[in-house]
C-alpha positions as CSV (number, residue, x, y, z in Angstrom):
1,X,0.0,0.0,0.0
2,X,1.2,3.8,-0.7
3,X,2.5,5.6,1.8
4,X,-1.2,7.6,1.4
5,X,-3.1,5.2,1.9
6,X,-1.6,3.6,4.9
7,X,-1.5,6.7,6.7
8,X,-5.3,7.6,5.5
9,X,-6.6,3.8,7.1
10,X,-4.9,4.8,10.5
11,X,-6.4,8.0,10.5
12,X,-9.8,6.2,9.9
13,X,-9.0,3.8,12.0
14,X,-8.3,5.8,14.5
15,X,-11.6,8.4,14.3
16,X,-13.4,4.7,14.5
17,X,-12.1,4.0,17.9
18,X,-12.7,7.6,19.2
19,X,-16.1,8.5,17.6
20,X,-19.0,6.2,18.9
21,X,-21.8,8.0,16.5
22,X,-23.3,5.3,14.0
23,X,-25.5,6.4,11.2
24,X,-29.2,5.6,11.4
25,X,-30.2,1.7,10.8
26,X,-29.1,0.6,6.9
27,X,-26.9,3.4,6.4
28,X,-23.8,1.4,7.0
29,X,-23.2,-2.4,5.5
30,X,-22.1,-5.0,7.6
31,X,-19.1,-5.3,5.9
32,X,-17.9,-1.7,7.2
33,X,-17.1,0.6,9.8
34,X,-18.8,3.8,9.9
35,X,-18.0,7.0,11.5
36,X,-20.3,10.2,10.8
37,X,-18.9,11.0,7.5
38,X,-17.0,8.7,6.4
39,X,-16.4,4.7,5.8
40,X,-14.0,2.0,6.0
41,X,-15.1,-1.6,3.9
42,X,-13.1,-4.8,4.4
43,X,-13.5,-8.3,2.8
44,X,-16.8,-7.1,1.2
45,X,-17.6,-9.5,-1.8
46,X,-19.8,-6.7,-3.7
47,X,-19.2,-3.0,-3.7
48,X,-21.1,-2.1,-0.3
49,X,-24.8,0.4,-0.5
50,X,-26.9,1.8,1.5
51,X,-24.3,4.3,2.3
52,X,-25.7,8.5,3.9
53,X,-25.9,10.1,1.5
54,X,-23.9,13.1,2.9
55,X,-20.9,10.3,3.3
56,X,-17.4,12.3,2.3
57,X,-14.9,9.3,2.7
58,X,-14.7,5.5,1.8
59,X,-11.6,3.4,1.6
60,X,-12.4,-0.6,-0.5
61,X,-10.0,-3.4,1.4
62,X,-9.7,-6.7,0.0
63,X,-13.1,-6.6,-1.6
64,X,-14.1,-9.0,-4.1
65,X,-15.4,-6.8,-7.0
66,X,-13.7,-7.8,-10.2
67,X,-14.3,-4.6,-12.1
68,X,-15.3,-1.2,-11.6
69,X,-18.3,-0.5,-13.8
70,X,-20.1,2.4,-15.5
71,X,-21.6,4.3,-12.3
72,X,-20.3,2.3,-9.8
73,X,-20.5,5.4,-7.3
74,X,-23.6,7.4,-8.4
75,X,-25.2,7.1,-4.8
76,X,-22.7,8.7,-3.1
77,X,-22.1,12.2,-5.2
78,X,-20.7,13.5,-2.2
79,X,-17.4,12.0,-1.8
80,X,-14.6,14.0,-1.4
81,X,-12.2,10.7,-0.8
82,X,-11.8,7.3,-2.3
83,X,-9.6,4.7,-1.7
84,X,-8.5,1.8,-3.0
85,X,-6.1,-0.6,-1.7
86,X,-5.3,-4.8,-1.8
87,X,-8.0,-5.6,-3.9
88,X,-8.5,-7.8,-7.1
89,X,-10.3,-6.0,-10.2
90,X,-8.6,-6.0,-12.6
91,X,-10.6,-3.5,-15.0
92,X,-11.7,0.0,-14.1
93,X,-14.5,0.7,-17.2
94,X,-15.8,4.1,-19.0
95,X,-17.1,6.8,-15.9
96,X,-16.7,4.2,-13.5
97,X,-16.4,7.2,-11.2
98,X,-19.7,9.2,-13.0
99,X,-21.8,11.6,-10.3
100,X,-18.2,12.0,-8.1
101,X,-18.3,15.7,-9.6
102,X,-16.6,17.1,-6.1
103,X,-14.4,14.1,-5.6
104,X,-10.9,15.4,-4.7
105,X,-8.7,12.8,-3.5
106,X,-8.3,9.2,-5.7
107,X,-6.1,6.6,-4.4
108,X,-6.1,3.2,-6.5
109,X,-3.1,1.7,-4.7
110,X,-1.5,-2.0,-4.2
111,X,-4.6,-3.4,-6.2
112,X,-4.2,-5.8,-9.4
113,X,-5.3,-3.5,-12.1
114,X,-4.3,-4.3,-15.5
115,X,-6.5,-2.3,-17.8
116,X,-8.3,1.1,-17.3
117,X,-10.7,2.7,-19.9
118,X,-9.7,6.3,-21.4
119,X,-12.7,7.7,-20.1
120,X,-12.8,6.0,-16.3
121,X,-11.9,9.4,-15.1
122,X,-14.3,11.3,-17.1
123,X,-16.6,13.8,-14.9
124,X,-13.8,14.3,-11.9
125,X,-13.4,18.2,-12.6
126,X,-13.0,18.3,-8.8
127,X,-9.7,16.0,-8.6
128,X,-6.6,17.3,-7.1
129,X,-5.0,13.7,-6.0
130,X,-5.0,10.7,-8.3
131,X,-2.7,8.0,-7.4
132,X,-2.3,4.7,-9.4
133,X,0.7,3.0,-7.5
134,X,1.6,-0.2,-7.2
135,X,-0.5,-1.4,-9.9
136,X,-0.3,-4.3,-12.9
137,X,-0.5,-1.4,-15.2
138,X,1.4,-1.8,-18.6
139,X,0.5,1.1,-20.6
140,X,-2.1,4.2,-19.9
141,X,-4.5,5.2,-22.3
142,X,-4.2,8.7,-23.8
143,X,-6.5,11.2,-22.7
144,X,-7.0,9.4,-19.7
145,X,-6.2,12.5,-17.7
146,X,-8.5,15.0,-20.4
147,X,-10.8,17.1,-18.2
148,X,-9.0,16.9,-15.0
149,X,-7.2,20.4,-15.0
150,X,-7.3,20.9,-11.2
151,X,-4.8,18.0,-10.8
152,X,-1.7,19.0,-8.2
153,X,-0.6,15.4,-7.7
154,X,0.0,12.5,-9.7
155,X,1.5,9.0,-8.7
156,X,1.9,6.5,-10.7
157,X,4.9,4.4,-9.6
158,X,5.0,0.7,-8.9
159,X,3.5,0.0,-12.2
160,X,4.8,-2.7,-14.8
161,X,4.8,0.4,-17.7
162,X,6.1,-1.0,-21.5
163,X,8.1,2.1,-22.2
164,X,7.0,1.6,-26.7
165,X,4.8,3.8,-28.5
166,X,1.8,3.4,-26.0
167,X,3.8,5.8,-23.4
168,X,4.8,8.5,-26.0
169,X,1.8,10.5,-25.2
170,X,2.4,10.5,-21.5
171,X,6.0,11.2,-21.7
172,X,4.7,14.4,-23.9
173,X,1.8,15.3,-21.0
174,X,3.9,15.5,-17.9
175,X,6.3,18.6,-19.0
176,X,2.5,20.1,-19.9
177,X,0.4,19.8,-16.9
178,X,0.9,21.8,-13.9
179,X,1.3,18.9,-11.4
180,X,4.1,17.2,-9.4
181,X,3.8,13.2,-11.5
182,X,5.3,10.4,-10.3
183,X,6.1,8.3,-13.4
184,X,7.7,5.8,-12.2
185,X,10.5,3.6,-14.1
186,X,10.1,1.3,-17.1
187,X,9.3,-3.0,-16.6
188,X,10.6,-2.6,-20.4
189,X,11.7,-3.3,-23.0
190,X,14.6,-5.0,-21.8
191,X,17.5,-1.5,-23.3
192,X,15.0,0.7,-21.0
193,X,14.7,-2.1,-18.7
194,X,14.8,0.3,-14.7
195,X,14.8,3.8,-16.7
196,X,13.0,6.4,-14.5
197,X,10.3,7.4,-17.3
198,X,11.0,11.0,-16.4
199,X,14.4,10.5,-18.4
200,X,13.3,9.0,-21.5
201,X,13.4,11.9,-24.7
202,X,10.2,11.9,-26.5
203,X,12.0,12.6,-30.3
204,X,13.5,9.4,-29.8
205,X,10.4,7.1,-30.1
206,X,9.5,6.3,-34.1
207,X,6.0,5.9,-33.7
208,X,4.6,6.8,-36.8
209,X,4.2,4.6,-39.6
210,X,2.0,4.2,-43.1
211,X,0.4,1.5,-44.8
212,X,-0.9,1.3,-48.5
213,X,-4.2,-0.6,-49.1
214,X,-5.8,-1.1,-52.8
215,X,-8.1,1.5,-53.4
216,X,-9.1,1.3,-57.2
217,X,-7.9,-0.2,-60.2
218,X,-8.2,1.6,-63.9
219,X,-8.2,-0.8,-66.7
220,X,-5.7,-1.8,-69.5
221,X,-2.0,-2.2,-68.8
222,X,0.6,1.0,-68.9
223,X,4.5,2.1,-69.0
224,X,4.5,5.1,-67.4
225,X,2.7,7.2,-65.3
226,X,2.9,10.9,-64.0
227,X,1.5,13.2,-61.8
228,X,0.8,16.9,-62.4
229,X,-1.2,20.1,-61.4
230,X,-3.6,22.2,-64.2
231,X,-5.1,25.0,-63.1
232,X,-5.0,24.0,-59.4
233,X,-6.3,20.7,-59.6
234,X,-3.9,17.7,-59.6
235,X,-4.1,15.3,-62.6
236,X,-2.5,11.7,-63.3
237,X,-1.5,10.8,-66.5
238,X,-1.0,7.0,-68.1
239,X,1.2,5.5,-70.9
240,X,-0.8,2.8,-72.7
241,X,0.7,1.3,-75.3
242,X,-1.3,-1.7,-76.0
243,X,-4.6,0.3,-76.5
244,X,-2.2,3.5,-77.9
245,X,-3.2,6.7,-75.5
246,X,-2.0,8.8,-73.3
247,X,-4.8,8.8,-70.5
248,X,-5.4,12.2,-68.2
249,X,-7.6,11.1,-64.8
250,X,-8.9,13.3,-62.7
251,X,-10.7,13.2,-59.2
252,X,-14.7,13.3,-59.1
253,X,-15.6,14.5,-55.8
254,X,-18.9,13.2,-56.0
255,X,-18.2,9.5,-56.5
256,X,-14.6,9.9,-54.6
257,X,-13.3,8.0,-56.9
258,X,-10.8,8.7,-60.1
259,X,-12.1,9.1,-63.4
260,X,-11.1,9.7,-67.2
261,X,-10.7,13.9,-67.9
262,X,-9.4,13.2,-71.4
263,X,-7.6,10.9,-73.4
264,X,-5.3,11.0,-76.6
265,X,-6.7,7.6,-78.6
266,X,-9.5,6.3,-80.5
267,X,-10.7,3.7,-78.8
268,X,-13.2,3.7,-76.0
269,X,-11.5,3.5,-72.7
270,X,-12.4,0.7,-69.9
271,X,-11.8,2.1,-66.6
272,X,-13.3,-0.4,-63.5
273,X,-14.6,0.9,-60.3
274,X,-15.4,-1.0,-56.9
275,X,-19.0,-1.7,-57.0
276,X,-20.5,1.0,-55.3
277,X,-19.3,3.7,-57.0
278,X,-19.7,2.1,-60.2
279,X,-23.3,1.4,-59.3
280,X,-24.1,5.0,-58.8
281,X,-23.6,5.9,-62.5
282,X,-26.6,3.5,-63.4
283,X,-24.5,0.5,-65.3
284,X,-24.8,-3.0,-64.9
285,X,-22.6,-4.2,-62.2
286,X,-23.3,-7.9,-61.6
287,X,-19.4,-8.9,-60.6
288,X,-18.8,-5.7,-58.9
289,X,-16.8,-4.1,-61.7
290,X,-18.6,-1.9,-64.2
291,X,-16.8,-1.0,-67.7
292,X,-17.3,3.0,-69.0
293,X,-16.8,4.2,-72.0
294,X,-15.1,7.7,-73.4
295,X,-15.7,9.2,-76.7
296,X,-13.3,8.6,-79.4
297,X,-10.1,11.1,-79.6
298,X,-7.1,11.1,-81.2
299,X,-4.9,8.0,-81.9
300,X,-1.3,7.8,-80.2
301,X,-0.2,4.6,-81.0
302,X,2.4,1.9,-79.4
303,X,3.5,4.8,-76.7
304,X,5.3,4.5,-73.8
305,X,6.0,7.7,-72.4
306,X,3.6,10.7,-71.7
307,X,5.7,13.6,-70.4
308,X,3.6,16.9,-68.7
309,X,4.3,20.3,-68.8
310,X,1.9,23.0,-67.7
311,X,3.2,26.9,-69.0
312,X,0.3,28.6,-67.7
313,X,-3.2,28.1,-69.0
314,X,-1.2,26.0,-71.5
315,X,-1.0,21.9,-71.5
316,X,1.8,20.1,-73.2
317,X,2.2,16.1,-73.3
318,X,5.2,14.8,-75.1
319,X,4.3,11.4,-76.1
320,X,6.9,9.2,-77.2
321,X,6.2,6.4,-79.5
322,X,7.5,2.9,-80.9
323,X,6.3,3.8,-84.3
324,X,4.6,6.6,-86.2
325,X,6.8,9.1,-84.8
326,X,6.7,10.8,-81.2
327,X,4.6,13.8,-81.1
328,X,3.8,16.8,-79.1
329,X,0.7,17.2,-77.6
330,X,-1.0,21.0,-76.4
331,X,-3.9,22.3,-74.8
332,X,-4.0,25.9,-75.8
333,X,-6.4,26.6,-73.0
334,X,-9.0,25.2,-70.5
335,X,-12.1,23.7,-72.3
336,X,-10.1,22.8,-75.1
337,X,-9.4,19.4,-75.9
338,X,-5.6,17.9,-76.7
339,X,-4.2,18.0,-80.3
340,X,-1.0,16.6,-81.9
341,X,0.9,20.0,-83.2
342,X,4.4,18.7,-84.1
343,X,6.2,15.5,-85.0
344,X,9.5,15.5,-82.5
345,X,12.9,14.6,-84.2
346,X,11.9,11.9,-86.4
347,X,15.2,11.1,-87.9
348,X,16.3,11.2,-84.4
349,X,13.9,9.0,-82.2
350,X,13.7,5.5,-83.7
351,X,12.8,3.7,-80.7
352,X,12.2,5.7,-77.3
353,X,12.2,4.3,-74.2
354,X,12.2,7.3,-71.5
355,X,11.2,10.9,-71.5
356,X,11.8,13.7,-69.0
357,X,11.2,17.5,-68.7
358,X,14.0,19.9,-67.4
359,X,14.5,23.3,-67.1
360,X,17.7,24.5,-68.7
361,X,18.8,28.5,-68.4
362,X,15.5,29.7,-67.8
363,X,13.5,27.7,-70.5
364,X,11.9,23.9,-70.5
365,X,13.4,21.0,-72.4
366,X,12.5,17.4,-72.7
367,X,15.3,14.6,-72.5
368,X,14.4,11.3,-74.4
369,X,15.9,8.6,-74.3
370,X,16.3,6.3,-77.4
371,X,16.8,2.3,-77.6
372,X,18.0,1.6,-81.2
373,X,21.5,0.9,-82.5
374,X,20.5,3.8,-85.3
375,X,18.6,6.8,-83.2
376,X,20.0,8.7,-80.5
377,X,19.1,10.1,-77.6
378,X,17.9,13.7,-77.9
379,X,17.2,16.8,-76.1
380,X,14.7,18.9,-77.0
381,X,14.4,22.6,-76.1
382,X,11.3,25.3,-76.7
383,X,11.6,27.4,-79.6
384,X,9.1,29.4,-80.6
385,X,5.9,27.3,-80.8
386,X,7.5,24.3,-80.8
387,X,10.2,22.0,-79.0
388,X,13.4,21.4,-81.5
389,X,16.7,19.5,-81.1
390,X,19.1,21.2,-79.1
391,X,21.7,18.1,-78.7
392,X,22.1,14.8,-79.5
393,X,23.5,12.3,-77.1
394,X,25.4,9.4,-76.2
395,X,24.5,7.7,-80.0
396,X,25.0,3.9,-80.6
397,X,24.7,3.1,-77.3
398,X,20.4,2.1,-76.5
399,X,20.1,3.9,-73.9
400,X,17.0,3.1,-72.0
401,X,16.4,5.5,-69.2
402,X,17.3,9.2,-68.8
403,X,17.2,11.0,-65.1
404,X,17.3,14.6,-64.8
405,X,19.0,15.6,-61.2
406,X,21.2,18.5,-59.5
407,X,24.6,18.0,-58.4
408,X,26.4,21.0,-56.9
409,X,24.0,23.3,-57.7
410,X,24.6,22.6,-61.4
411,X,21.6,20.2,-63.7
412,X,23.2,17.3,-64.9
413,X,21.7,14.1,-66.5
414,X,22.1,10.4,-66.0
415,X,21.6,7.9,-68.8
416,X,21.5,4.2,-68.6
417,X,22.1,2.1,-71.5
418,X,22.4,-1.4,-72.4
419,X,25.8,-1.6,-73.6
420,X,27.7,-0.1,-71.0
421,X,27.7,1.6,-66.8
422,X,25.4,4.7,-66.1
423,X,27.2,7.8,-67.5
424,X,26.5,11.2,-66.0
425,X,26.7,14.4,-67.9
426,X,26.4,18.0,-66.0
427,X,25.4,21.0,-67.8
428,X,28.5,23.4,-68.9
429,X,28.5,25.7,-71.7
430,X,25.1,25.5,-73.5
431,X,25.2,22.1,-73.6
432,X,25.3,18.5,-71.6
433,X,29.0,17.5,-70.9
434,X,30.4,13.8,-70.2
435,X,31.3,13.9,-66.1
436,X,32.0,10.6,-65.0
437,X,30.3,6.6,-65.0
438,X,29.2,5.0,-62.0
439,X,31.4,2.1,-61.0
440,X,30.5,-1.2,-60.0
441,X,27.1,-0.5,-61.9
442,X,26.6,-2.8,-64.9
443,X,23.7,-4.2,-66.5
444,X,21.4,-1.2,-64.8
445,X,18.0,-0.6,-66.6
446,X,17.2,2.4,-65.2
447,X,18.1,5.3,-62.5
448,X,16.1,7.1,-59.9
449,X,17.0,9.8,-57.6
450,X,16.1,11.5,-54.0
451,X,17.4,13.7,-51.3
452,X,17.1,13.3,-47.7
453,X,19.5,15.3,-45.2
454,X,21.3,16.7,-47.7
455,X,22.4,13.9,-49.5
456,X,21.6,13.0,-52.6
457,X,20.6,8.8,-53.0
458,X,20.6,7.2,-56.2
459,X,18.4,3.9,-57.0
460,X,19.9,1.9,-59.6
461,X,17.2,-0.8,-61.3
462,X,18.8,-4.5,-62.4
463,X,16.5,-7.3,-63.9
464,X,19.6,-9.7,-63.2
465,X,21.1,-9.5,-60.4
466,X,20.7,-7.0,-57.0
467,X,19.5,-3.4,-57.2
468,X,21.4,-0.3,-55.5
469,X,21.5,2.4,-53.6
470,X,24.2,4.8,-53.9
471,X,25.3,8.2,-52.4
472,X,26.7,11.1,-53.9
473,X,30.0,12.1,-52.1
474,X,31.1,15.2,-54.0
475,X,32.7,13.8,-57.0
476,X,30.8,10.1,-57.6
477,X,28.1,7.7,-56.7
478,X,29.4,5.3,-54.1
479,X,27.4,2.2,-53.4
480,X,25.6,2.3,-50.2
481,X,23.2,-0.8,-50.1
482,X,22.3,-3.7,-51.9
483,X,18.9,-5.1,-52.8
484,X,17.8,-8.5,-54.4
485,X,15.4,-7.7,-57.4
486,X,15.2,-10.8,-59.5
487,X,13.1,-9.3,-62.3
488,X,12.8,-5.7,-61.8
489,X,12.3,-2.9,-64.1
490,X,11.7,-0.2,-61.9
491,X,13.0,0.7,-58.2
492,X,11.9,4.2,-57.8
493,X,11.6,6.5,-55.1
494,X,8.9,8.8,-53.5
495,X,8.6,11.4,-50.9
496,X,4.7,11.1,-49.7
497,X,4.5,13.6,-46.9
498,X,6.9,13.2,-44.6
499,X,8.3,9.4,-45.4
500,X,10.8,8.7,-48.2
501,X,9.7,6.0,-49.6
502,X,11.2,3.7,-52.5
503,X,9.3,1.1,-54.2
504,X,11.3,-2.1,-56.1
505,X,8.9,-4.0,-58.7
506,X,9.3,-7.3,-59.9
507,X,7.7,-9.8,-63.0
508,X,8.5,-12.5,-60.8
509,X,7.6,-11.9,-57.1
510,X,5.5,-9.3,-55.3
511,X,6.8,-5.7,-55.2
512,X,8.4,-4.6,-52.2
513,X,7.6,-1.1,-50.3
514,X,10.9,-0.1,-48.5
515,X,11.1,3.1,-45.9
516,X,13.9,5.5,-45.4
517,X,15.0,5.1,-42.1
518,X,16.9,8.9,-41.5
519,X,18.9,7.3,-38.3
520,X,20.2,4.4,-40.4
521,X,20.7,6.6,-43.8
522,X,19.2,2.6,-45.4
523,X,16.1,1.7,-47.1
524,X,14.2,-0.8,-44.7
525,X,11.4,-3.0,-45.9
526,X,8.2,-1.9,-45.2
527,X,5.9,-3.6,-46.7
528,X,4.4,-5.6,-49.9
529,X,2.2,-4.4,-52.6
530,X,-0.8,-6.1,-53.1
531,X,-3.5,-7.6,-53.5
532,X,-4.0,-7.3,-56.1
533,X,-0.5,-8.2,-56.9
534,X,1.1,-6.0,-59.5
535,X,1.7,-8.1,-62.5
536,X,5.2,-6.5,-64.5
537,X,5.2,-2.9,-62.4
538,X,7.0,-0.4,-64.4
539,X,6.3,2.9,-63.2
540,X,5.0,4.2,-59.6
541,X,3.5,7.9,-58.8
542,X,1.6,9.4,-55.7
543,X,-1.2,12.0,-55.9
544,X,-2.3,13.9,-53.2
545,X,-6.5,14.6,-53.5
546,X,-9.0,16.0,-51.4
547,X,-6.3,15.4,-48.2
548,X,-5.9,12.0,-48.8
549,X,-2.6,10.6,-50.6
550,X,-2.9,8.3,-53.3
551,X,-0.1,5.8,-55.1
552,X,-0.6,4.8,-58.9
553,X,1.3,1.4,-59.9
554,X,1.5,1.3,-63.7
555,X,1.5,-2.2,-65.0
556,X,3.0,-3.8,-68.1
557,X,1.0,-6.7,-67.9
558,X,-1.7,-6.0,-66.0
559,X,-4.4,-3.1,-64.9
560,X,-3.1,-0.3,-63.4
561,X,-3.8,-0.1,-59.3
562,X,-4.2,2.7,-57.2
563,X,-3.6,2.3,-53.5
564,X,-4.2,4.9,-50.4
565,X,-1.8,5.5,-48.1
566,X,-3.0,5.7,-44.3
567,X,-0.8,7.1,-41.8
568,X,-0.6,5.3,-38.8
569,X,-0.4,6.8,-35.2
570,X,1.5,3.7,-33.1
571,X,1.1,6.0,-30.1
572,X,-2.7,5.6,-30.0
């Protein structure tokens, strides 16, 4: 028992022996001593009644009452104390102490409690002593202590506490409230093992964490994907080569779902919904997918990469093509529909594979990457109207990804190729420059880039063999980690809110989620995509819509899927 609570049952004690008055007939149970205003209950096997109703005190020994209910105390809103001590409930429930509005003194000591509901203390706006000691309590729920602003002592030593997420919140509470808190020391884990909870730091406890669940899937396969904002609103746009478009999706805020804006093909455009929203546009539904169609556009045949750019109320899409030539796309302003209004470097672009926007001295480019033995990978700068060579680069050598990144403040641009390592150009002069390869980097389809702490991180793709991360460490890429990736095309990274996160697809197995972690400077696993498994993943985006973040998953082989991203609260 507290040191409280053994001094308050002497004093009661004590007033027992002196005071002979004995409340009227029924006022006081058998199982108790009685003085005039207050009462002392031993070995009871029920919570004792028939109490005055003007009673201020009562002290529970070694009762048998398993839990403290809902109202436990409503017919004696007088109180002023209550104690607690040697007794075996386990569970104190929801406004277990409801009506004690002018209770001021709380002592749950020595008893075998376990569990207590956030709201048990709900209604005490009287409380200035709450003691908890000596307890089987693990972990405190938060807000347990919402309400109780006239608090002036705490104690809650003696108590089993699992010093993990659950504890955060009370670690961030005591520096807050203006009372004296006895904490008490940690049972564990087995590092914090004796720690005096007073000394723990709050910023070192990771207790956040996210999750991706399937959310929607938009029918026929695709290569690429991209997100981008028009006129305030963000949009996604697909590659699809089978069915040859370039598909722009927006949100509908009345289905909360996405849905087709506009797309550059001729062919109507199957796009499935779970089975409620696709109900509500009035199609038939019986398998809980619905199929709608879009008027016929233009035709962009066998393409694999539909690039963005927004210059005002302007829309551009660069969309790169097998065959027939890649083309640029424009919007001249809002209303308007998207029409092809110049054939890109067809001499030059035999067989692209990647495109990417830059901005070079002030104006926008496009970077595209070409696969053939004959073409060459080109850069393409506004002039005028239109986008026009402005260098050709790295010729002969099939290059089949291109990544647009800064390095010392400078643009430079990384292209991977199938005939040789990663080569990195930086900008000098007007034009790209030959810096330096990456070592140690063979056979890499394709390069991805982030920065966290001021470091710049490189993910390098292989179908054959591992995948890696590098660092940049002033003058080259230096391999930092190693992933196995059997059958990958694509290990990209994204920054969704606050969590770098970098995704690794494969043809063969399911694609693996990995999480930044900033203490370690490594990519840890975090989690697996699916299901819907991703059947041959080539290109991942995130979307943020109507404050909820969104992650598109671009399939070669399959249906594009869209997953949410939750954010989870481990503290809770």
């Amino acid at each position: 028992m507290g040191g409280a609570g053994v001094l308050l049952l002497l004093l009661l004690a004590e007033a027992g022996a002196v005071v002979a008055w004995r409340p009227p007939k029924g006022k006081c149970p058998l199982s108790c001593s009685c003085s005039k205003d207050s009462a002392l209950c031993e070995g009871s096997l029920d919570l004792p009644e028939s109490f005055s109703p003007t009673l201020l005190s009562l002290s529970l020994v070694r009762t048998g009452v398993t839990q403290l209910k809902a109202g436990s105390f409503l017919r004696v809103p007088s109180l002023h104390l209550l104690l607690f001590t040697s007794n075996y409930f386990s569970v104190i429930e929801d406004d277990a102490f409801a009506g004690l509005s002018h209770l001021q003194y709380l002592f749950i000591e020595d008893n075998e409690i376990g569990s207590i509901s956030k709201n048990a203390l709900r209604g005490l706006r009287s409380l200035t002593h709450l003691s908890l000691a000596n307890n089987h309590l693990e972990t405190l729920p938060r807000f347990l202590f919402r309400g109780l602003e006239t608090l002036t002592h705490v104690d809650l030593r003696g108590n089993q506490f699992q010093c993990d997420c659950r504890v955060l919140w009370l670690l961030q509470w005591m520096p807050t409230v203006n009372a004296s808190v006895g904490a008490g020391a940690c049972a564990g884990p087995a590092a914090l093992a004796h720690m005096q909870l007073r000394h723990l730091d709050p910023k070192t406890f990771k207790c956040r964490a996210i999750e991706l669940s399937w959310f929607q899937t938009v029918g026929e396969s695709a290569l690429g994907v991209e997100s981008f904002s028009y006129q305030g609103e963000p949009h996604i746009i697909l590659a699809q080569p089978f069915v040859g478009r370039c598909l722009i999706l927006t949100w509908d805020y009345s289905l909360q779902r996405f849905r087709p804006e506009e797309e550059l093909s001729g062919e109507p455009l199957p796009i499935f919904l779970p089975a409620p929203a696709a109900c509500l546009v009035g199609l038939p539904c019986p398998t809980g997918l619905t199929r709608a169609l879009l008027p016929d556009s233009l035709t962009a045949p066998s393409v694999v990469s539909c690039k963005p750019l927004v210059l005002g109320l302007r829309l551009f899409v660069l969309a790169a093509r097998l065959w027939g030539g890649s083309q640029l796309w424009s919007r001249p302003s809002p209303g308007l529909r998207l029409t092809p209004t110049q054939a890109l470097a067809p001499r030059r672009l035999l067989r692209p594979n990647d495109a990417e926007l830059l901005w070079l001295d002030g104006q926008p480019c496009f970077v595209v990457a070409d696969a053939s033995k004959a073409g060459s990978t080109t850069l393409l700068c506004r002039d005028g109207p239109g986008f026009y060579p402005r260098q050709s680069l790295h010729a002969w050598h099939r290059d089949t990804d291109a990544e647009v990144l800064e390095l010392d403040g400078r643009p430079h641009l990384l292209l991977a190729s199938a005939s040789q390592r990663p080569v990195l150009f930086h900008w000098s002069g007007g034009r790209f420059e030959r810096r330096t390869d990456i070592p140690e980097a063979e056979d890499v389809y394709a390069t991805r880039h982030f920065q966290a702490n001021g470091d710049v991180f490189l993910c390098l793709t292989r179908y054959i063999g591992d995948s890696m991360v590098m660092r940049w460490d002033g003058s080259m890429f230096r391999l930092l980690q190693r992933l196995p990736s059997r059958g990958a095309h694509v290990f990209q990274p994204l920054l969704i809110a606050r969590d770098q996160l970098a995704i690794l697809g494969s043809d063969f197995a399911f694609s693996q989620v990995f999480h930044l972690e900033p203490d370690k400077g490594l990519l840890e696993p975090l989690q697996e995509l699916g299901p819907p498994a991703l059947v041959a993943p080539r290109a991942f985006a995130h979307i943020t819509m109507a404050s909820r973040r969104f992650l598109f998953a671009a399939c070669f082989k399959g249906p594009t899927q869209i997953y949410q991203v939750h954010e989870l609260d481990l503290s809770a």
